[in-house]
C-alpha positions as CSV (number, residue, x, y, z in Angstrom):
1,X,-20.8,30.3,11.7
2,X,-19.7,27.4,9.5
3,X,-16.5,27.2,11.1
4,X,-18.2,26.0,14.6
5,X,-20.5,23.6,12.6
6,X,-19.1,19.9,13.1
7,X,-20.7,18.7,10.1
8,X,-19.6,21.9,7.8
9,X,-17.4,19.7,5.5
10,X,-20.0,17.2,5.0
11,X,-22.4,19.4,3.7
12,X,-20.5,20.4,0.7
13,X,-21.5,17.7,-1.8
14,X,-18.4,16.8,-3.4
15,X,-16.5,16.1,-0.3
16,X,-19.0,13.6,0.3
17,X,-18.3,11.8,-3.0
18,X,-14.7,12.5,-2.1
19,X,-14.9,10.4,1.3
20,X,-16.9,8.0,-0.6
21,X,-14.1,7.1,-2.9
22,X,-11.5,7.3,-0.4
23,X,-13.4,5.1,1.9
24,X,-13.7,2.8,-0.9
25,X,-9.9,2.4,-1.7
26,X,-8.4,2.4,1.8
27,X,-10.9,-0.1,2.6
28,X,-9.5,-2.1,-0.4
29,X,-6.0,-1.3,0.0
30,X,-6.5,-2.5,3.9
31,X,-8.1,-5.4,3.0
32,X,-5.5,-6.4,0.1
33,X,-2.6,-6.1,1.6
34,X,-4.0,-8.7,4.7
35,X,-5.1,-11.4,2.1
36,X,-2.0,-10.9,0.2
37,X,0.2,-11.6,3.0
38,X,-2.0,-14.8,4.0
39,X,-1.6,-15.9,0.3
40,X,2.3,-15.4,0.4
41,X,2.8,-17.1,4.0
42,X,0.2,-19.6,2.5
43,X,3.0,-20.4,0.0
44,X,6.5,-20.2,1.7
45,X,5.7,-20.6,5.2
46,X,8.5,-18.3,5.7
47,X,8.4,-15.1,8.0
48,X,10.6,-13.3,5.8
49,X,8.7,-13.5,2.7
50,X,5.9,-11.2,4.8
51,X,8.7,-8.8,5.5
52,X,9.4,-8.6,1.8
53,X,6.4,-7.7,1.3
54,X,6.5,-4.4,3.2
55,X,10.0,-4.0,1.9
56,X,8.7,-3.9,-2.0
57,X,5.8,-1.4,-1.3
58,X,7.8,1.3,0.5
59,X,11.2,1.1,-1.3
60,X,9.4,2.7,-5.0
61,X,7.1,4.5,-2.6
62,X,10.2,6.1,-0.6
63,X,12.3,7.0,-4.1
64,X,9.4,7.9,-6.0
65,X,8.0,10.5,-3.8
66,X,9.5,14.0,-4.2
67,X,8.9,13.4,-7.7
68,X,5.4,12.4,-7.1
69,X,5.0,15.9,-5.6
70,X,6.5,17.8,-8.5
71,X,4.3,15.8,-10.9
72,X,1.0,16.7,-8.5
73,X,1.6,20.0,-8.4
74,X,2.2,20.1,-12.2
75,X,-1.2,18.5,-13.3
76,X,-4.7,18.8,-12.7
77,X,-5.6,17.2,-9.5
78,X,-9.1,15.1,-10.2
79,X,-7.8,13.3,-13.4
80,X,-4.3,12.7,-11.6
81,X,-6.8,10.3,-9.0
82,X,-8.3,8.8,-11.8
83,X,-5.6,7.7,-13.6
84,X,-3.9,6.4,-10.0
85,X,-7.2,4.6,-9.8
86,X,-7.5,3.6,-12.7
87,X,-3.6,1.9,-12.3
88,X,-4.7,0.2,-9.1
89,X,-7.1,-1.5,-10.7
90,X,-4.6,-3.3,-13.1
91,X,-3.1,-4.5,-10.3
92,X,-5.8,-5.7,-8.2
93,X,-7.2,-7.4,-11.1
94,X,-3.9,-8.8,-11.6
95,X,-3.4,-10.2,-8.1
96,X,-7.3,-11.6,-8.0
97,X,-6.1,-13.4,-11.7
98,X,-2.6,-14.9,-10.0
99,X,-4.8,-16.4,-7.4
100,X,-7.3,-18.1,-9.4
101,X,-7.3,-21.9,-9.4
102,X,-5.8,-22.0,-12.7
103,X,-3.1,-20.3,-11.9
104,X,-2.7,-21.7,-8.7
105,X,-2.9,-25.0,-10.2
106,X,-0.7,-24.7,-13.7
107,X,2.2,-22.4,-12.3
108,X,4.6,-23.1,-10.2
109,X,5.2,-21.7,-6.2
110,X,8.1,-19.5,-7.0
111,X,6.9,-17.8,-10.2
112,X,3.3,-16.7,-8.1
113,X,5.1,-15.6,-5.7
114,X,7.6,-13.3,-7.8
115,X,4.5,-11.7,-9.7
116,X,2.9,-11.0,-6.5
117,X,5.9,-8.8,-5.2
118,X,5.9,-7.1,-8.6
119,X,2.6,-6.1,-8.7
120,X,3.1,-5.1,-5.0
121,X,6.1,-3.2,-6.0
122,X,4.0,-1.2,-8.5
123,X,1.8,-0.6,-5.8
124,X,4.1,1.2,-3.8
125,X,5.1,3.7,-6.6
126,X,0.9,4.0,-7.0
127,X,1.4,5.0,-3.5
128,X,3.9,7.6,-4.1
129,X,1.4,10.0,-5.4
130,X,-2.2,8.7,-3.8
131,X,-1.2,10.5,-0.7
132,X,0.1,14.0,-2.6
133,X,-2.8,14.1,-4.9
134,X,-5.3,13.5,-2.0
135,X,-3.9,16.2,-0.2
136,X,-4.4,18.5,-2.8
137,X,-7.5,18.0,-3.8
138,X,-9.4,18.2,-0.8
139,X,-7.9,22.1,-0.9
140,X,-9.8,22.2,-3.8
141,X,-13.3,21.1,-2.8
142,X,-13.4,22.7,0.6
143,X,-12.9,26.2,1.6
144,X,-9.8,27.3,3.7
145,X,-11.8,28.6,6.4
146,X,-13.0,24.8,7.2
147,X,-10.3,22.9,6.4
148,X,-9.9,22.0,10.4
149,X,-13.4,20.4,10.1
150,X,-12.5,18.5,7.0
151,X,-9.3,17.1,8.3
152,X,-11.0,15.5,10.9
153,X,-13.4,13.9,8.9
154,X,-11.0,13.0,6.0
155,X,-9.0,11.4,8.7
156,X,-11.8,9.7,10.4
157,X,-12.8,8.0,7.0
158,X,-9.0,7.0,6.4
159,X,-9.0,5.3,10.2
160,X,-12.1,4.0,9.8
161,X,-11.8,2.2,6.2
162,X,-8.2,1.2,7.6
163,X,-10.1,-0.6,10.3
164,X,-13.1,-2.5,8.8
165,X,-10.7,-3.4,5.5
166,X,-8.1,-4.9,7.6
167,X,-11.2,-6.7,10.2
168,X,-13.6,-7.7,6.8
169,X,-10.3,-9.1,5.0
170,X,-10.0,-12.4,7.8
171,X,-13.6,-12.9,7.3
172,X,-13.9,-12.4,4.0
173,X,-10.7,-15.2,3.6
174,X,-12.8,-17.6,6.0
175,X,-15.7,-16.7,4.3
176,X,-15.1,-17.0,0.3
177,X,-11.5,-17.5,0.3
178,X,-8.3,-15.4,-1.1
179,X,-9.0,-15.0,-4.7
180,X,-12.8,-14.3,-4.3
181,X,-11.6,-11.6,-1.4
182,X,-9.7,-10.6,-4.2
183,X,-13.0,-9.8,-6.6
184,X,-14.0,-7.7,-3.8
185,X,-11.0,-5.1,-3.8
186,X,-11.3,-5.1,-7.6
187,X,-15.1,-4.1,-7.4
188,X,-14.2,-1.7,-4.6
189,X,-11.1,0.2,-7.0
190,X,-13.7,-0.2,-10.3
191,X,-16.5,1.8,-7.8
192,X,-14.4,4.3,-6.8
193,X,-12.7,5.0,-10.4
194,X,-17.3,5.7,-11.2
195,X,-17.3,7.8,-8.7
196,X,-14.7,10.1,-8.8
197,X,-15.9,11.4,-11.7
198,X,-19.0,12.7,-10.1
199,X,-16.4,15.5,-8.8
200,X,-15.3,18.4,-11.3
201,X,-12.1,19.1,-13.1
202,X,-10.1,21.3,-10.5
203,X,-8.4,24.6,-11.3
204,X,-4.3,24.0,-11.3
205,X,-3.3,26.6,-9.5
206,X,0.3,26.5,-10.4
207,X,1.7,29.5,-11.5
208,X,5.0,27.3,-12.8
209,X,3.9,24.7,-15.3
210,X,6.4,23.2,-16.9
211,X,9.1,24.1,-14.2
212,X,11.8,21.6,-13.8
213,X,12.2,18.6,-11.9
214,X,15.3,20.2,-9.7
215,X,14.1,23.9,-9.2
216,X,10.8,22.6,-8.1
217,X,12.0,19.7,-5.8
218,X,14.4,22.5,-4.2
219,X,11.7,24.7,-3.7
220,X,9.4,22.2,-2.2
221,X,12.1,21.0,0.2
222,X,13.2,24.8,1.2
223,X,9.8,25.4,2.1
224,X,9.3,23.0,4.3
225,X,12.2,23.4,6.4
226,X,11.8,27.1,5.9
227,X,8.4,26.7,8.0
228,X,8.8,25.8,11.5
229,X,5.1,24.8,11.7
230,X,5.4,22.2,9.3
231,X,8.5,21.1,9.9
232,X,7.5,20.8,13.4
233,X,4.3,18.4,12.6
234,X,6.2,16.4,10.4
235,X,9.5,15.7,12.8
236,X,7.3,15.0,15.7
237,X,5.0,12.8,13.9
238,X,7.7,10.9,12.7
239,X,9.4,10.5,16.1
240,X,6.0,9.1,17.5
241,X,5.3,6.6,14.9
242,X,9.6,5.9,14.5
243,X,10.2,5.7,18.5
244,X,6.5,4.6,19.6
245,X,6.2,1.8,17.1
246,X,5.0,-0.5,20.5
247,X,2.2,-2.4,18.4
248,X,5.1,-3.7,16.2
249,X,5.4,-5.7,19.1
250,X,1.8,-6.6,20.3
251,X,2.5,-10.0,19.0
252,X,5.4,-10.9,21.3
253,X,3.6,-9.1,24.3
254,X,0.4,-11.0,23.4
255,X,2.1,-14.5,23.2
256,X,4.9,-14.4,25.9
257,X,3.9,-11.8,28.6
258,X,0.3,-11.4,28.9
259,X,-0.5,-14.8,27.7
260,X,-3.8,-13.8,26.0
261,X,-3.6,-16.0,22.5
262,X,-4.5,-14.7,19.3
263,X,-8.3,-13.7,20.5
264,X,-6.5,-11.3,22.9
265,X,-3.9,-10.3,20.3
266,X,-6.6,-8.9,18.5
267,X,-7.6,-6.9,20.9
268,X,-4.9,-5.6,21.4
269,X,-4.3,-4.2,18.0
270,X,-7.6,-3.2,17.6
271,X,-7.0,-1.1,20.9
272,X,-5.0,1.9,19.1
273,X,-7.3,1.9,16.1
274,X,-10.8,2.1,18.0
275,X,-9.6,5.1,20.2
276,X,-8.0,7.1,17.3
277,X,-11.6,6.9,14.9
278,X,-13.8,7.7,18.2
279,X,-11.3,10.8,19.0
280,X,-11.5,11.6,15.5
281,X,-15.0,11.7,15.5
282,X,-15.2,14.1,19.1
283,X,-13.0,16.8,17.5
284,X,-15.7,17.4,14.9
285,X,-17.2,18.9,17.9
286,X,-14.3,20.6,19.4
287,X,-12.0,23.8,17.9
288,X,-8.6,22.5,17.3
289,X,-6.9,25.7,16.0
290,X,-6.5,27.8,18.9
291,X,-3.0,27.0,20.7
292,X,-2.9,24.0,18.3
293,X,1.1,23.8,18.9
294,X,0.8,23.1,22.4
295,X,-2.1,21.0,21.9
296,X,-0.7,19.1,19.5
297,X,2.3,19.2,21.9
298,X,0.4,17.9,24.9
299,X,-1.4,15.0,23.0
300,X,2.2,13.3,21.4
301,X,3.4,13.9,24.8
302,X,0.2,11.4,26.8
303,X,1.1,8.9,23.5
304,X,4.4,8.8,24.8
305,X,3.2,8.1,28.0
306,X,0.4,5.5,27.6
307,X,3.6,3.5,24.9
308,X,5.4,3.6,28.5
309,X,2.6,2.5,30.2
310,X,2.1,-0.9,27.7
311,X,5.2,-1.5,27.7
312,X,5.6,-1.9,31.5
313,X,2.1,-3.7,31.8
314,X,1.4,-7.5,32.7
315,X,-1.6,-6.7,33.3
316,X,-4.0,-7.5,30.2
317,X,-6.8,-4.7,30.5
318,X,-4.5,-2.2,31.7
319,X,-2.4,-3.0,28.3
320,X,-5.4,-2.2,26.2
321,X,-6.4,1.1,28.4
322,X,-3.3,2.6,27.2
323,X,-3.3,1.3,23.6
324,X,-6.7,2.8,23.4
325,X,-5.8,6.3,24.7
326,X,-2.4,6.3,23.0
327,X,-4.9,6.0,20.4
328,X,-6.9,8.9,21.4
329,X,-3.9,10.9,21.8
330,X,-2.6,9.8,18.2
331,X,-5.9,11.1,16.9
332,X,-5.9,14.3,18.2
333,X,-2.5,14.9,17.0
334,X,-3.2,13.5,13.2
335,X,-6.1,15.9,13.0
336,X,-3.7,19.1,14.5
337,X,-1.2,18.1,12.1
338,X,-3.3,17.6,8.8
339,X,-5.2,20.8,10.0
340,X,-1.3,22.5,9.7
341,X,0.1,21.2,6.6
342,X,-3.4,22.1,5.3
343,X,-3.5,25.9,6.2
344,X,0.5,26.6,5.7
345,X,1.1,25.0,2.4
346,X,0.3,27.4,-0.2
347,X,-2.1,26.1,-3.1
348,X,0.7,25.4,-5.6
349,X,3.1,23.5,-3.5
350,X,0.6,20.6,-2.0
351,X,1.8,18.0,-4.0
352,X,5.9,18.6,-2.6
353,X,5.0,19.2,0.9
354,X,2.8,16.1,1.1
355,X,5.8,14.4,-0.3
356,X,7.8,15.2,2.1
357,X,5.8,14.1,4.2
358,X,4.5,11.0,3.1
359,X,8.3,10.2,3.1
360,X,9.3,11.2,6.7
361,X,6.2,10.0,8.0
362,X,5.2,6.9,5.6
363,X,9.4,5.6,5.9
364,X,9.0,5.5,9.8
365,X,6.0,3.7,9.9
366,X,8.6,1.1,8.3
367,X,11.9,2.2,10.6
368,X,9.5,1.9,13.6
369,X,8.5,-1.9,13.1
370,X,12.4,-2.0,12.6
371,X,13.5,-0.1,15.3
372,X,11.4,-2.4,17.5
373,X,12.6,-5.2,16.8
374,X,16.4,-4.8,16.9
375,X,15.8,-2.9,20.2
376,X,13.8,-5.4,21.5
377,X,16.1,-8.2,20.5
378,X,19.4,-6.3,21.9
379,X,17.4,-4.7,24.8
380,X,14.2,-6.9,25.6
381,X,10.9,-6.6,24.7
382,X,9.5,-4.1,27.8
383,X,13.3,-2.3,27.9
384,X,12.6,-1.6,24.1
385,X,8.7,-0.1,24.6
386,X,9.6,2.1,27.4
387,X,12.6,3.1,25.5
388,X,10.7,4.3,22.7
389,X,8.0,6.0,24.9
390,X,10.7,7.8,26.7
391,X,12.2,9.1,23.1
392,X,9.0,10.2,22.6
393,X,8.7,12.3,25.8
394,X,12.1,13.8,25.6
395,X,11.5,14.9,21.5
396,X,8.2,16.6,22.6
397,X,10.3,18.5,25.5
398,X,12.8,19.8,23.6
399,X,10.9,20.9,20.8
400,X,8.5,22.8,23.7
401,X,11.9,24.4,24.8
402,X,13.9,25.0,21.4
403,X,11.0,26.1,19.7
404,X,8.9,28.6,21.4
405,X,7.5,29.7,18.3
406,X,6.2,26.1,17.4
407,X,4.6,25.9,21.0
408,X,2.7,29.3,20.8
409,X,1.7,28.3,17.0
410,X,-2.0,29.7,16.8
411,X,-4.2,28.7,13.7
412,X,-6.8,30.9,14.6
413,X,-5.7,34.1,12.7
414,X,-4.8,32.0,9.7
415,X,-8.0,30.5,9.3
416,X,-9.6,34.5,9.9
417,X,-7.6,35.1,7.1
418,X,-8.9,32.6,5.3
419,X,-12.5,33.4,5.7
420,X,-12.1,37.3,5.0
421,X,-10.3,36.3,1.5
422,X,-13.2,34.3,0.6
């Protein structure tokens, strides 16, 4: 049966082209944001100005996105790409322009530097509805009953793209330098605007066009905290990336306990990446549906414990062991938790509860970093990674206890469902 293929997602056509042009931009969003914050430390020399950086993408991404979601849900979903596509290609073409050497040459420090951060903040409310519009289409290309499959291969291609953008873009800066690395995103945008339109207008399947802005924003939001299964994979995934932010601090565990320089500093935050894609890629093979609360339960439970485990490390191979499996772990559990929000969001609210979630999830990617730092500063660097892998342990406990009906969640009936409608 197609459901116990692991290659039953790739062999509908347009989810191919789909992964194409995803690959395409996270490779180029990857390898943008690396140059961009060599260019910007290239001009200030300032730590800060790197941290502003963050700061102006997830600010308009963070206020924009529950409107994002409304807008989603409102419009036709393969368009909506193109035109965000089509946007992100202004801007790359505007940051490979402020780079040039006549612009480097004829305008003055501060003034590069200011357009960079606006075209940055732009960005951010571009990323405000990548993530919802994403979501929903890929409901629209692939049937219900294999949306497990495609999640893990839709994730894989998102880890994977994250990982060669971010390792190509220090090459490609060594290589050709910043504003030719530059050309490169802008090809990479202009390929994947092409090719998206090899993939059909989708149905909208909104039976509430032209609702407005409130009514639909409180019906997105009731929804999801109406649904314990979502609201379950959201609050745990945001207490593992919020509490076991521990990479935010690979640089101060590189340089000042394991004494590894920057060639073992990039190992070590490769480490998390490289187990995460090869787990990705093994779930293809193996059913994730069946008991997939307590699986998912079990797997943010070992990330907690391998965070512990670096954090108490001097010991430099046994640091990158358990950054690879907290890896491995992390996989799992973004495949069980796309796999959720995938089957339990009805068709017409994708865009809202991808919101949501891209805001819970995508702020405390930000809060983590944050969190690291001021515990680390106030509590010391190992005190502040076991602290967070011990967060981590006792959210995944309590939820296991409070929420019996989250630990026993079964997606095997759903996706039976599923396959009898169709």
């Amino acid at each position: 049966m197609a459901k116990k293929d692991p290659y039953a997602a790739l062999r509908i056509k347009e989810f191919n082209i789909f992964l194409l042009v995803r690959f395409a931009l996270i490779f180029g969003w990857s390898m943008q944001f690396i140059v961009i914050e060599w260019q910007v430390y290239a001009l200030t020399k300032d730590p800060l100005s790197l941290g502003l950086i963050g700061l102006f993408e997830f600010a308009p991404a963070f206020a924009m996105a529950l409107f994002a979601g409304h807008i989603v849900d409102q419009r036709e979903k393969r368009n909506l790409l193109a035109l965000c596509i089509a946007a992100f290609s202004l801007i790359s073409f505007g940051l490979f322009w402020l780079t040039s050497p006549s612009v480097i040459e004829s305008w003055s420090k501060n003034s590069i530097l200011y357009s960079i951060y606006t075209l940055v903040f732009f960005g951010g409310l571009l990323r405000a509805f990548f993530g919802p519009t994403i979501f929903s289409l890929v409901a629209l290309i692939v049937p219900k009953k294999i949306y497990p499959n495609a999640a893990t291969w839709n994730s894989s291609t998102w880890q994977m793209a994250r990982v060669l953008g971010v390792g190509f873009a220090g090459f490609s800066i060594s290589w050709i330098g910043v504003h030719w690395s530059l050309c490169i995103v802008f090809g990479l945008v202009l390929f994947s605007f092409i090719t998206i339109f090899q993939i059909p207008r989708k149905p909208i399947l909104n039976p509430k066009i032209g609702e407005g802005v409130i009514s639909s924003l409180k019906e997105g939001l009731s929804f999801v905290f109406n649904t314990k299964a979502i609201l379950g994979a959201i609050t745990l995934d945001m207490v593992s990336v919020l509490f076991g932010g521990a990479i935010a601090l690979a640089a101060v565990f590189a340089e000042d306990i394991l004494k590894i320089g920057p060639q073992g500093f990039g190992v070590l935050v490769a480490a998390p990446s490289v187990g995460s894609f090869l787990t990705m890629l093994v779930t293809a093979y193996i059913p994730i549906s069946k008991n997939a609360g307590m699986k998912l339960l079990v797997a943010i439970f070992g990330f907690g414990i391998c965070i512990i485990v670096f954090g108490l490390s001097s010991i430099f191979w046994v640091s990158v062991v358990a950054l690879f499996f907290s890896g491995v772990t992390d996989g799992i559990s973004m495949v069980i938790r796309q796999t959720i929000l995938q089957i339990k969001t009805p068709d017409h609210m994708r865009g809202r509860v991808s919101s949501v979630n891209s805001m819970f999830v995508g702020s405390s990617n930000e809060l983590g970093a944050l969190e690291s730092g001021l515990t680390a500063k106030y509590m010391g660097t190992v005190t502040a990674v076991v602290f967070g892998g011990t967060m981590t342990l006792i959210t995944v406990l309590t939820t296991g206890i409070v929420s019996p009906t989250f630990r026993k969640l079964d997606l095997t009936k759903d996706l039976e469902e599923h396959e009898n409608a169709e």
